[in-house]
C-alpha positions as CSV (number, residue, x, y, z in Angstrom):
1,X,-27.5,-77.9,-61.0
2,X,-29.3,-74.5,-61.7
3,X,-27.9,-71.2,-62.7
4,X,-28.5,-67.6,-62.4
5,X,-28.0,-64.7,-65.1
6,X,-24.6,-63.2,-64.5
7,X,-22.8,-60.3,-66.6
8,X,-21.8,-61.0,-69.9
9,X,-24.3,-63.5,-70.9
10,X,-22.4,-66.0,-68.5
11,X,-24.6,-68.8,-65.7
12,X,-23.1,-68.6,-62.8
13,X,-24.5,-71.7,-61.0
14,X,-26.5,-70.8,-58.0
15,X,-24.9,-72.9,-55.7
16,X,-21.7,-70.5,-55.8
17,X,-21.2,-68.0,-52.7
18,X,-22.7,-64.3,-53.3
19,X,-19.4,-63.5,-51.8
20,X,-16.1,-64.2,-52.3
21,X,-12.7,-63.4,-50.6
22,X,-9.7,-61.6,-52.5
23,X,-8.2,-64.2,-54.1
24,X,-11.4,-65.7,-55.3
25,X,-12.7,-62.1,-56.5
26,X,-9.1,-61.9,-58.7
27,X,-9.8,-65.0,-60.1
28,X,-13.7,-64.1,-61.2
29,X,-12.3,-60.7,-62.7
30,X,-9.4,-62.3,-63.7
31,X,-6.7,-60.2,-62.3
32,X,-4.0,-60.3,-59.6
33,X,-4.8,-60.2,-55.9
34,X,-2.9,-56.5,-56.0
35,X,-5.0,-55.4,-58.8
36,X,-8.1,-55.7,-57.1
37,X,-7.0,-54.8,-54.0
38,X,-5.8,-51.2,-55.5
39,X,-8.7,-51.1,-57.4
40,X,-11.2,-50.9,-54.4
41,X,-8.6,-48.7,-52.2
42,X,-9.8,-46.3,-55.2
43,X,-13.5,-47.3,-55.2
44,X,-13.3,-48.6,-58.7
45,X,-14.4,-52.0,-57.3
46,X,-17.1,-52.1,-54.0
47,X,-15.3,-54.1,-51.0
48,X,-16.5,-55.2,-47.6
49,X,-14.2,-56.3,-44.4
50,X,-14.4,-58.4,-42.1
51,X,-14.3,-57.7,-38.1
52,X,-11.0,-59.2,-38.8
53,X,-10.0,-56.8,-41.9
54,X,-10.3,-59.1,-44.3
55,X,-12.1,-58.1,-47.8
56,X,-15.1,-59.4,-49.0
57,X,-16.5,-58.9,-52.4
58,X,-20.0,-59.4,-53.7
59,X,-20.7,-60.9,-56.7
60,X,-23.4,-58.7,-58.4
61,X,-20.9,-55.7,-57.5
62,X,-18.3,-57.6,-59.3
63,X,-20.5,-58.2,-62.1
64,X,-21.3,-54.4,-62.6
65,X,-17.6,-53.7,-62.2
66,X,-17.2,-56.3,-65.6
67,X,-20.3,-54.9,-67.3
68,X,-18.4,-51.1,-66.9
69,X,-15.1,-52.0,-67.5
70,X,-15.0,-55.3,-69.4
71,X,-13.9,-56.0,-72.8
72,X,-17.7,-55.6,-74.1
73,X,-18.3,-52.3,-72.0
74,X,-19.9,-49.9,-74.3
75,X,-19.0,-46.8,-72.0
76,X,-15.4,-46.5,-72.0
77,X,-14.1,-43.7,-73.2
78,X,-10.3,-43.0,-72.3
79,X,-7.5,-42.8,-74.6
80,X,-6.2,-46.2,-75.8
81,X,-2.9,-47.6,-74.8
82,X,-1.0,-50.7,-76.1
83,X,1.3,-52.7,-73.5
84,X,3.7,-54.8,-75.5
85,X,5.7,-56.7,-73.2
86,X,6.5,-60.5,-72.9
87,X,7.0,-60.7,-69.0
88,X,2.7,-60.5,-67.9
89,X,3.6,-59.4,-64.5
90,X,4.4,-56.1,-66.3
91,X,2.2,-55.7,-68.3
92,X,-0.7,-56.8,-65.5
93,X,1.4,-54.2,-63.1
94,X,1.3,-51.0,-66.0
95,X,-2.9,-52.1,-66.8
96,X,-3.9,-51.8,-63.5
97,X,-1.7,-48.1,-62.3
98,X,-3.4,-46.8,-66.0
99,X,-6.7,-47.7,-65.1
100,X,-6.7,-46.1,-62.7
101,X,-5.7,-43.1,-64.0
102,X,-8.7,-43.4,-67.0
103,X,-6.8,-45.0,-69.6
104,X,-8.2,-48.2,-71.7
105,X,-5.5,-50.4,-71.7
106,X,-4.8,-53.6,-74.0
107,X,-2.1,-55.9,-74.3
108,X,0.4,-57.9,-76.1
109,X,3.0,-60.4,-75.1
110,X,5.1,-60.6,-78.0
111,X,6.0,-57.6,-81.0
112,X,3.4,-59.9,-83.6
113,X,0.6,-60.0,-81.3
114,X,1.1,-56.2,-80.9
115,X,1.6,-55.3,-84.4
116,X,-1.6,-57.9,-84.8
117,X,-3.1,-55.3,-82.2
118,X,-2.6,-52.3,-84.4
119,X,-4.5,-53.4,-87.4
120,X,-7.6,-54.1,-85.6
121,X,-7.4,-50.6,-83.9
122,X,-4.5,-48.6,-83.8
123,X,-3.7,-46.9,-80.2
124,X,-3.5,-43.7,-78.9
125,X,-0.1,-44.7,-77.2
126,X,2.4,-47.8,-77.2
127,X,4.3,-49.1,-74.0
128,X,7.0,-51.4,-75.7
129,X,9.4,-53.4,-74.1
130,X,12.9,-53.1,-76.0
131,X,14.2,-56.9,-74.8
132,X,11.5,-59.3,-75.8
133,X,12.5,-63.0,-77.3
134,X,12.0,-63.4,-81.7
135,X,11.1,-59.9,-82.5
136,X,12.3,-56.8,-80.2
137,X,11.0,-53.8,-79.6
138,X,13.6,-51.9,-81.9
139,X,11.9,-54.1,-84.5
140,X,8.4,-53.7,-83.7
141,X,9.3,-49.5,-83.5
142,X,10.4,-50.0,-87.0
143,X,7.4,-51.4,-88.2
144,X,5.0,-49.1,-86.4
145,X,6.9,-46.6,-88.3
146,X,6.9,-47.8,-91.2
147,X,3.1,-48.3,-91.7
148,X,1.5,-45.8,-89.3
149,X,4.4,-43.0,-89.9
150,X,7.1,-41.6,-87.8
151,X,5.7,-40.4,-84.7
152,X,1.9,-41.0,-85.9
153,X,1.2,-43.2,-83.1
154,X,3.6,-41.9,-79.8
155,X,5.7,-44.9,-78.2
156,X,7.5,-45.0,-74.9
157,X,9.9,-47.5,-74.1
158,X,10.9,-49.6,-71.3
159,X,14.4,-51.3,-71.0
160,X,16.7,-53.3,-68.7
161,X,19.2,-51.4,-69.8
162,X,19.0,-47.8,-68.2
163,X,22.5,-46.4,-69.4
164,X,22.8,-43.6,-71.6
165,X,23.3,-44.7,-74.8
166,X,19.8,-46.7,-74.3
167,X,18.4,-43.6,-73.9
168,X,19.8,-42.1,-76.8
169,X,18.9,-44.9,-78.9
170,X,15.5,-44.3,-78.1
171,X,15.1,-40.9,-79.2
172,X,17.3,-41.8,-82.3
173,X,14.8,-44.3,-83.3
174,X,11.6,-41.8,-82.6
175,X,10.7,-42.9,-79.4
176,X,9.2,-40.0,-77.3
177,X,10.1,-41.8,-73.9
178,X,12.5,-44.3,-72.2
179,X,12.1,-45.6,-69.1
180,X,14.4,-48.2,-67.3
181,X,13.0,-51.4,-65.7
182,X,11.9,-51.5,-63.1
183,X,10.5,-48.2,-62.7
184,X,8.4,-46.0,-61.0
185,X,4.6,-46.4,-61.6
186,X,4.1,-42.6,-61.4
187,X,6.9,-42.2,-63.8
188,X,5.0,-44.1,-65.9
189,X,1.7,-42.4,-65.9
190,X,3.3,-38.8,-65.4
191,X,4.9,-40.0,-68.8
192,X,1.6,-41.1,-70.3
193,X,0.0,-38.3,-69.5
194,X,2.4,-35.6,-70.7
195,X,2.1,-37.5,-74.2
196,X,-1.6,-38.2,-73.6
197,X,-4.1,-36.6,-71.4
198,X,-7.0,-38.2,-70.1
């Protein structure tokens, strides 16, 4: 089999398709279906349609998109915010409605592989997730705090439990936003982006 230069150093073999359909285009980006979709509603990602209205994606246009906007990209430039939630289909939901609003966005399943995050390069902005399994996000708060300082890095936090004494907690602890789950997506950013502009 041959291969072709692709982005990222990678071979594509030659023999794969120069275009591929939605779900095959998540899967090369590795993303969900919604993700990309929104993405080239917004023209972050080129896509084609059918006569039929289905989307078509070419491969070299998918391959600039990862050379932009992939972990190596050497152009990004927005602030930095951590996601640290255990359930991915938030945290792949909260990545995608901030990119496209200019933010860098990384992520974390668990409290340690967030506060794992933070020593390699502290963000300009934490999404936590209050109810995770082992360590919670009262914990991880706590520990943010007690390296980086109280209110040195801004966290805003997300809970099952909307009632008021959640809320309350929240600020009590330091946090400098609550939101219930689920929530709004332009809550979200309109939240992000009082505490950090683009």
């Amino acid at each position: 089999m041959t291969y072709r230069d692709a982005a990222g150093g990678r071979r594509a073999p030659t023999n794969e398709p120069d275009w591929l359909t939605l779900g095959q285009a998540a899967k090369y980006l590795g993303v969900a279906q919604s993700t990309i979709r929104k993405w080239s509603d917004v023209g972050k990602v080129p896509a084609f349609y059918t006569p039929g209205g289905h989307r078509r994606y070419r491969r070299s246009d998918l391959d600039a998109f990862l050379e932009r906007s992939g972990p190596g990209a050497k152009d990004k430039t927005g602030p930095v915010v951590l996601v640290v939630d255990d359930d991915a289909g938030v945290r792949e939901f909260v990545r995608a409605n901030l990119e496209l609003e200019g933010y860098l966005v990384r992520e974390a399943a668990s409290a340690a592989e967030g506060l794992t995050a933070l020593e390699q390069e502290p963000p300009d902005l934490i999404l936590l997730d209050v109810m995770m399994p082992e360590v919670d996000g009262w914990e991880m708060l706590r520990q943010v705090q007690e390296r980086f300082g109280v209110g040195a890095i801004p966290v805003i936090v997300f809970s099952g439990q909307v009632e008021e004494r959640a809320i309350d907690e929240a600020e009590t602890r330091g946090a400098r936003g609550f939101l219930g789950k689920p929530f709004d997506p332009q809550r979200l950013i309109d939240q992000a982006k009082q505490i950090l502009p683009t």
